[in-house]
N, C-alpha and C positions, 0 to 999 in steps of 0.2 A: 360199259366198255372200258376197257383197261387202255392205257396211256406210256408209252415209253418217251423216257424225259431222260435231260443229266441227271448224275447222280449230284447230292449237292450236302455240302459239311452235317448238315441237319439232319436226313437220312440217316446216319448213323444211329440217331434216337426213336429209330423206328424200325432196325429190320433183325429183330430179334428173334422175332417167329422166320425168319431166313436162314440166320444162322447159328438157330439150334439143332443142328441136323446134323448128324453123325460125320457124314462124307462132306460139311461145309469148314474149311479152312479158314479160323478167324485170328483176324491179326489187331495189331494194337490201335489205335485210334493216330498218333502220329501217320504210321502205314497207310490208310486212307488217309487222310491227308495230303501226303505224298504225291500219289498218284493223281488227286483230285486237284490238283495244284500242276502239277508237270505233264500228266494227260487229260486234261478235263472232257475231250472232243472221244473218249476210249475209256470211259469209265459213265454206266447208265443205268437205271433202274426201272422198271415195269411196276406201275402202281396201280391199284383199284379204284373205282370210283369213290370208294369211300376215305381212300387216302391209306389205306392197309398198302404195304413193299408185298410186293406178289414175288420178286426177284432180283437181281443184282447183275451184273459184269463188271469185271474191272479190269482195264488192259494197257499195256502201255508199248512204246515201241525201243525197239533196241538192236541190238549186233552192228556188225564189222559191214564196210563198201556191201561184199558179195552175200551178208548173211543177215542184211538189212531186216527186219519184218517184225510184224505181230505180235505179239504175245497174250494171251488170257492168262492173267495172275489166280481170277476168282469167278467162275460164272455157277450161280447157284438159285435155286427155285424152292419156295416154301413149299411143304409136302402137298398142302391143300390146291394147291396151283400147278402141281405138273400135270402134263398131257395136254396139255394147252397149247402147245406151240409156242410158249413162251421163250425160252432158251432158244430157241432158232432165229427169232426178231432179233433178241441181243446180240447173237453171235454175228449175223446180215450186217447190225449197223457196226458192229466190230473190225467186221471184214472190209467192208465198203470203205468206213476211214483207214484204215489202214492200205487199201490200196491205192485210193485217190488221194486223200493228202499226204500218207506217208512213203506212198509209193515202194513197200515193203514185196521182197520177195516168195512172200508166205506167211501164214498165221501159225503159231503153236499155241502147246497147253499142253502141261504133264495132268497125268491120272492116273490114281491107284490101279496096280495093273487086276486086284480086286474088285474093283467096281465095273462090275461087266454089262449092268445097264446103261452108266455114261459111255462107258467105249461104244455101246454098238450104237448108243446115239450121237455122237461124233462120226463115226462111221457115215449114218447115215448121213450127216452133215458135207461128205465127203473129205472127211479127214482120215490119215492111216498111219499108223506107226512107222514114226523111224527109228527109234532104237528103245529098248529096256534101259534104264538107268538105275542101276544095284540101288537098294537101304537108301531111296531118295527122299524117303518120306521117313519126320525122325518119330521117334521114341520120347525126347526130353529127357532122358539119360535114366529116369526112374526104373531102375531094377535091370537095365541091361546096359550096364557099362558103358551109357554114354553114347553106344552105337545106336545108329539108322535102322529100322526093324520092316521096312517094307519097300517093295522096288514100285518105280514108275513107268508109263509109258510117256516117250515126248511123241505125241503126234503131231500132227503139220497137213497143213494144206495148202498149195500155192496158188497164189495172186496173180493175175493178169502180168505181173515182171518177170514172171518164171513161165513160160509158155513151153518150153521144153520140159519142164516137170523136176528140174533139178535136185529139188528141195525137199522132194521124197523117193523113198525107194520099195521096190515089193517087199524082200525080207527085213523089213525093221525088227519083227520082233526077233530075230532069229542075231541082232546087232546087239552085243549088250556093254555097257561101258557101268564105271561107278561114278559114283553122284558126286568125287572128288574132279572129275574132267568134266564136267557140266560146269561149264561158267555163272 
């Protein structure tokens, strides 16, 4: 039986088979750090018995008084491990802190608005678009001038502070801003 623990600096040297995956976004070993430092109770890993990273989350909290909430920077699953239910444990203990200790008005997380099996399993998660965010995801300037080459969805779900639902809306995707007004 698999074990969801924090994530901890040494993980790093271990979840390679995680984030060799097309749709996983990997960033520099400072970046973890970071987060594992400033959100340690928001960033957690799903392991095997045999000590094999089955998965990842990394979240932190952020925004203004009324726009308080959540964030998923990175939630991602080795190919050999999805279907499992795993990414749903993450996200629970994701949501949970972030409503009881951070007392956040909602959780987000941008996704390629290509990846149409994470959408609809956010969806199921009960999460929904609130708006398209133009070229949010880059290119690294290689062979197209530097620009942004794909849009995202920012989805959101709200937390027990949002009881009237403020924090999302029906037509998100039909809302589309560029990825310069996205803070």
């Amino acid at each position: 039986m698999s074990v969801l623990r924090p994530f901890k600096a040494a993980d790093m040297f271990k979840f390679n088979n995680v984030n060799l995956d097309i749709w996983t976004e990997t960033y520099g070993i400072g970046f973890y750090l970071s987060y594992l430092a400033r959100w340690p109770d928001l960033c957690c890993v799903q392991e095997a018995p045999s000590g094999r990273m089955m998965g990842y989350v990394l979240g932190k909290a952020e925004g203004t008084s009324h726009e308080w909430h959540g964030h998923v920077t990175a939630l991602t699953v080795a190919p050999e491990y999805r279907r499992l239910g795993l990414a749903r444990k993450m996200m629970n203990l994701l949501e949970m802190v972030s409503d009881e200790s951070y007392k956040g008005f909602f959780v987000d997380l941008y996704v390629r608005c290509t990846n149409s099996l994470a959408i609809s399993m956010y969806e199921s998660f009960g999460y929904s678009v609130y708006r398209r965010v133009r070229e949010y995801y880059g290119s690294l300037g290689i062979g197209k001038g530097g620009r942004d080459e794909e849009d995202a969805f920012d989805m959101r779900k709200p937390l027990s502070r949002d009881p009237n639902r403020r924090s999302v809306r029906l037509n998100g995707r039909e809302m589309i801003v560029s990825a310069h007004d996205v803070p």
